[in-house]
N, C-alpha and C positions, 0 to 999 in steps of 0.2 A: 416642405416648410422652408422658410428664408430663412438664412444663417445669418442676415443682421435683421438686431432687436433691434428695435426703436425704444423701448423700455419694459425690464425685467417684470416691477413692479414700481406701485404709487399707492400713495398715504390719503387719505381722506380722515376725516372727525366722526367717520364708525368704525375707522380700520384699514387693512393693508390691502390691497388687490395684485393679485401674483397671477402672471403671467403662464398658461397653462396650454393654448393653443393659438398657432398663427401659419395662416395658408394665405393664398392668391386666390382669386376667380379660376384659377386653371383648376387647380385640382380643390377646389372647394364644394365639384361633385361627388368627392370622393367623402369629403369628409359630415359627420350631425353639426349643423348649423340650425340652433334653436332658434326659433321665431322672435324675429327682428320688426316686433309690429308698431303701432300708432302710438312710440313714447309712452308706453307705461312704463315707463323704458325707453324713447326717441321712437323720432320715424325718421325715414328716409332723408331728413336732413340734420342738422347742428352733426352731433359725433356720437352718442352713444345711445348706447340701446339696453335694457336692462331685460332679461330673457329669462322666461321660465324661474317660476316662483322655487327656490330651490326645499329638495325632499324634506322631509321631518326629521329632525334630529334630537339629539336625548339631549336635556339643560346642561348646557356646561359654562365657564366662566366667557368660552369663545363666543358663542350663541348668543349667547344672554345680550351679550354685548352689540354684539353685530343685530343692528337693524333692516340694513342693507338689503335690497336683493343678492341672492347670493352669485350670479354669472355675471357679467359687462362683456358685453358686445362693440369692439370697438371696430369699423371700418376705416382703415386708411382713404379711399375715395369722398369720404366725407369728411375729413378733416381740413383743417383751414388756417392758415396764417402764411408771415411772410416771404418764410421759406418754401411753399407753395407754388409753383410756377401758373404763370396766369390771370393771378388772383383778382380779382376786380373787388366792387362795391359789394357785389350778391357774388362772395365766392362758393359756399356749400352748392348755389344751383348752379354754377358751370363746372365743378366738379361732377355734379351728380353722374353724368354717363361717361366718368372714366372707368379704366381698369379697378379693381376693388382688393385692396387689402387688408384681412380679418386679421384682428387679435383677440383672445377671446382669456378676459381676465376671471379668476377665480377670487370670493371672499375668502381670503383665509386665516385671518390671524387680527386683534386690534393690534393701534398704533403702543407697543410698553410707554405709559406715563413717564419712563425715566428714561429716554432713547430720543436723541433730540433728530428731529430730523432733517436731511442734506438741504440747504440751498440749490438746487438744482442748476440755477446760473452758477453758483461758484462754490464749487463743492467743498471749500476750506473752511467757509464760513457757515456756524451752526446757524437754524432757521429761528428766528425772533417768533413772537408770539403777532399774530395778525392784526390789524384794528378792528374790534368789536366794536358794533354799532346799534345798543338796546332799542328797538322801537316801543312806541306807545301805544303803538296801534294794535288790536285787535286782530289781527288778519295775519302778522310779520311777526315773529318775535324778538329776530337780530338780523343786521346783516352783517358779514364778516369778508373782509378786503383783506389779502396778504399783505404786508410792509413792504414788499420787494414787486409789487405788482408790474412799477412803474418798467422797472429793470427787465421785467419777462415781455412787455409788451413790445419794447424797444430791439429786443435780442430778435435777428431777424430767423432764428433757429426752434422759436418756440410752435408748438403745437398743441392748439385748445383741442380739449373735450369736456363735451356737457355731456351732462345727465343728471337724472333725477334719481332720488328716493322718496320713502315716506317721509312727507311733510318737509322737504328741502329739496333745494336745485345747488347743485353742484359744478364748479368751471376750474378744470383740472388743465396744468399745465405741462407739457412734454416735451424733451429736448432728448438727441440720440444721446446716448452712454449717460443719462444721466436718471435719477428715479424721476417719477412726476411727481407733486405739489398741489394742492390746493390752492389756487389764485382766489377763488372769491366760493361765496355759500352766501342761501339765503333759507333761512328757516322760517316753517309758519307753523303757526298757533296749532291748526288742527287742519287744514285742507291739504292734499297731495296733488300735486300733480297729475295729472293723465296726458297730458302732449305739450310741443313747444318747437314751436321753431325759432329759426336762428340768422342773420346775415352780419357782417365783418366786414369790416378794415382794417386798416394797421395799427390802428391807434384805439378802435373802440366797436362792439358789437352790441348790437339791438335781438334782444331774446322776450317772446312772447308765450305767454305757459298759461293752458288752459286747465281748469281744476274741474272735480267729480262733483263738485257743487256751484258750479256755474259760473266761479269767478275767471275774467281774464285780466291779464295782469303783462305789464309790460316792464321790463329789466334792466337793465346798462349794468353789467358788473365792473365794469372800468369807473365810474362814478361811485355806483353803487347806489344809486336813483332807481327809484320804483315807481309804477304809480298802478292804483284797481279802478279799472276802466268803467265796470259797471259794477261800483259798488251801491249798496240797497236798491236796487233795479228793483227788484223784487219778480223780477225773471231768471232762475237757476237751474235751469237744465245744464247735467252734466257736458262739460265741455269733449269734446272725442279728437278733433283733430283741428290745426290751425296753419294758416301759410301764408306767408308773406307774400306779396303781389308784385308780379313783375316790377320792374324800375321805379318801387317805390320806397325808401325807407322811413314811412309812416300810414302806410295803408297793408292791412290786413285780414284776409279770410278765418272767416271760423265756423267750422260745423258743430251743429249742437244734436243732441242727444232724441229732441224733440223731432228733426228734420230741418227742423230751421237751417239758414245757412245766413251771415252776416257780414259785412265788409267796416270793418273798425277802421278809428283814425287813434293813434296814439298819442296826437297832441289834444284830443278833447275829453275833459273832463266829466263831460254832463251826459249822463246817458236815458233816452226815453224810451221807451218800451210801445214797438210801433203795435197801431190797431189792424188786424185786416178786416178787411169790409164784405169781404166774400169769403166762400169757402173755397179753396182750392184743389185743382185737379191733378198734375205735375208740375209743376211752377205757377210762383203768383207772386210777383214781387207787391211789397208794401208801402206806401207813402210813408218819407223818413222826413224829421227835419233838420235844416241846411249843417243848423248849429251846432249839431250833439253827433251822439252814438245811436244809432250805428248810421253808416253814412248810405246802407243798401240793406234792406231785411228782405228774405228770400224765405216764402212758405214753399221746398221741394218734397216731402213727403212728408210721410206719418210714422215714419221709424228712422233711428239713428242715420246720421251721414258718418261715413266710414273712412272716406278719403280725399282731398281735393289736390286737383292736381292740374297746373298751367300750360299750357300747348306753349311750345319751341316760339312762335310768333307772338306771345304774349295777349292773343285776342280771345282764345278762349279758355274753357277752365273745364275741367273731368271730376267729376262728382260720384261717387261711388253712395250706396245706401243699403242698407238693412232690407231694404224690400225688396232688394235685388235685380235693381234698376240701376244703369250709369245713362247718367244725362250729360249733353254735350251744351254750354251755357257759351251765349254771348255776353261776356259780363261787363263789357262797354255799355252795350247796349240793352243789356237788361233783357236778354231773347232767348229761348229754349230753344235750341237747333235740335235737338233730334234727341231719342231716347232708346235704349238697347235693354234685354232683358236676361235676364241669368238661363241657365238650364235647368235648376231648382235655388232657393235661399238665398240667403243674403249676398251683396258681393264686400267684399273686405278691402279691396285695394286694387289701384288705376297708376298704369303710364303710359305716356307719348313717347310716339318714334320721334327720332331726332326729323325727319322729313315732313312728321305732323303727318302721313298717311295715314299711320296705325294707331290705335287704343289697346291693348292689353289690360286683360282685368285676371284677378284671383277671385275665388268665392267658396261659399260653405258648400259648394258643390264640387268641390277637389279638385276642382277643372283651371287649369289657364284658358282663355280667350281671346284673341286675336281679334278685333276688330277692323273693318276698312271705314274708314268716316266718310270719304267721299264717293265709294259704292255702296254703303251704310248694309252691310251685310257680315257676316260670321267670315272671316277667311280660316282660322282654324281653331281647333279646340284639341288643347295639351291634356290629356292624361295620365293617370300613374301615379299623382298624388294618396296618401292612403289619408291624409285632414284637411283642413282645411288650409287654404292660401292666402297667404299674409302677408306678403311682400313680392315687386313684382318689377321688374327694370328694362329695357334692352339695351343691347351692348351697342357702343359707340362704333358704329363699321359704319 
């Protein structure tokens, strides 16, 4: 374990998060590393991850209280800001395949009503109350921006994490030797989260959060701008997974519950719910129009999409599903290159080698998978798992 913290604990508006385990990739064989999946909780991008529904506990004043999942998952490798070496436009994706460092927080306590808590830039000054922002709307109930936002953005020492809970999105801010802070929350009415991703700069990030009932929704917590992309669609298959598209920050992927797969614009408001005209085989894309949502509808199966994920040259996209099938997509060009099948069930989760040779998959069949895309054959098949595979990387070599 590394003898410097980056932070003990941090405050959020269900309570305190205490710092209970933190390793490296090195010995991170060593150690239970609960399942780090598709944001019900984060995935594999923004920062955090919410893990394993914590046991049953007897009612007490702590409990009651805490809403929360009860672990946080937090990877150093995916975290992002300006203290960051490298950072670009899309920092979470050129971090992705570096070294990885876990910290792995505990629920443990609410915030005491009568404990004011530290400004984390300047630990002399107690933290003011944030600006609360009521919504009208149906969907939001408030959004809430810290008073000191401007100060953390600028401080080139901070470090975001997101994550979710029920019925809120969370953007926590970290600085070494000091607690974390809540920067911004966004509460809704009655929908939760299921996934979201994430891209950054210095000055502002764009966060897209997919919900159990079909809504997507796009974010600016530096703003605190929102807007519901397909609101009354009247098409609500739960949202499963979502990803921003290479060198775009306003075009992004979404897998839906149905199989559907869709490519969104977040500056368009109007969204129409495409017809298809045939029934589909493994891929059948759908006539969209110019003006709306979604700007690409994609019928890829008949059971959930489980993971989407962009090849190193930005030309194709890896598709994992429920029927346990990973499809290889030209998504320029709207083209089904090739299709790969599990050993049994579903497959849960996809990555590219840094070289784009290889595909890696996890599945309900406890296997890793090696894939070669351009001898389009099995290279190897990992066992040993005793459940299923829920996360899945190679290392940067």
């Amino acid at each position: 374990m590394s003898s410097s913290v980056l932070c003990a604990h941090f405050d959020t508006p269900e309570g305190r998060w205490t710092l209970v385990s933190e390793f490296t990739t090195e010995d991170a064989a060593n150690q239970f590393v609960p399942h780090i999946g598709p944001k019900l909780g984060g995935d594999d991008l923004s920062m955090g991850a919410s893990v394993e529904p914590r046991p049953p506990t007897p009612p007490t004043a702590v409990s009651a209280k805490f809403n929360a999942p009860s672990t946080l998952m937090v990877s150093g490798g995916l975290m992002f800001g300006d203290s960051v070496p490298n950072m670009g436009v899309k920092a979470p994706h050129a971090l992705a395949n570096r070294p990885t460092h876990v910290m792995m927080f505990q629920a443990s306590e609410p915030v005491p009503q009568n404990e004011p808590i530290e400004n984390s830039v300047s630990k002399s000054k107690p933290h003011g109350k944030g600006l609360v922002t009521k919504s009208t709307s149906s969907f939001v109930t408030r959004i809430v921006t810290n008073e000191n936002l401007a100060r953390w953005i600028i401080d080139p020492r901070t470090t975001y994490i997101l994550f979710n809970a029920p019925k809120c999105f969370n953007v926590v801010g970290m600085q070494p030797d000091n607690r974390g802070e809540t920067l911004a929350r966004l509460d809704m009415t009655l929908a939760s989260p299921t996934c979201y991703d994430v891209i950054g700069g210095s000055s502002r990030f764009d966060v897209v959060l997919g919900f159990v009932r079909g809504n997507i929704v796009w974010y600016e917590p530096v703003s605190g701008k929102y807007s519901r992309l397909n609101k009354n669609s009247g098409y609500a298959p739960a949202v499963v997974c979502v990803k921003w598209m290479p060198n775009s920050d306003t075009l992004f992927m979404v897998g839906m519950a149905d199989g559907a797969v869709m490519v969104m614009d977040r500056t368009k408001d109007e969204f129409v719910v495409p017809q298809m005209t045939h029934a589909h085989t493994v891929f059948a894309p759908a006539e969209t129009r110019p003006k709306t949502n979604p700007v690409s509808f994609w019928r890829v199966s008949n059971k959930p999409i489980t993971s989407i994920e962009f090849s190193p040259d930005s030309q194709y996209v890896a598709i994992t599903s429920e029927d346990g099938t990973l499809r290889i997509i030209d998504h320029q060009k709207e083209s089904l290159c090739d299709v790969y099948e599990s050993y049994f069930g579903g497959l849960t989760c996809c990555a590219w080698s840094n070289d784009q040779k290889y595909v890696v998959t996890g599945g309900k069949d406890d296997l890793v998978t090696v894939w070669s895309y351009y001898d389009k054959c099995v290279v190897a098949r990992g066992q040993g798992h005793k459940s299923w595979v829920r996360g899945v990387a190679f290392d940067n070599v």
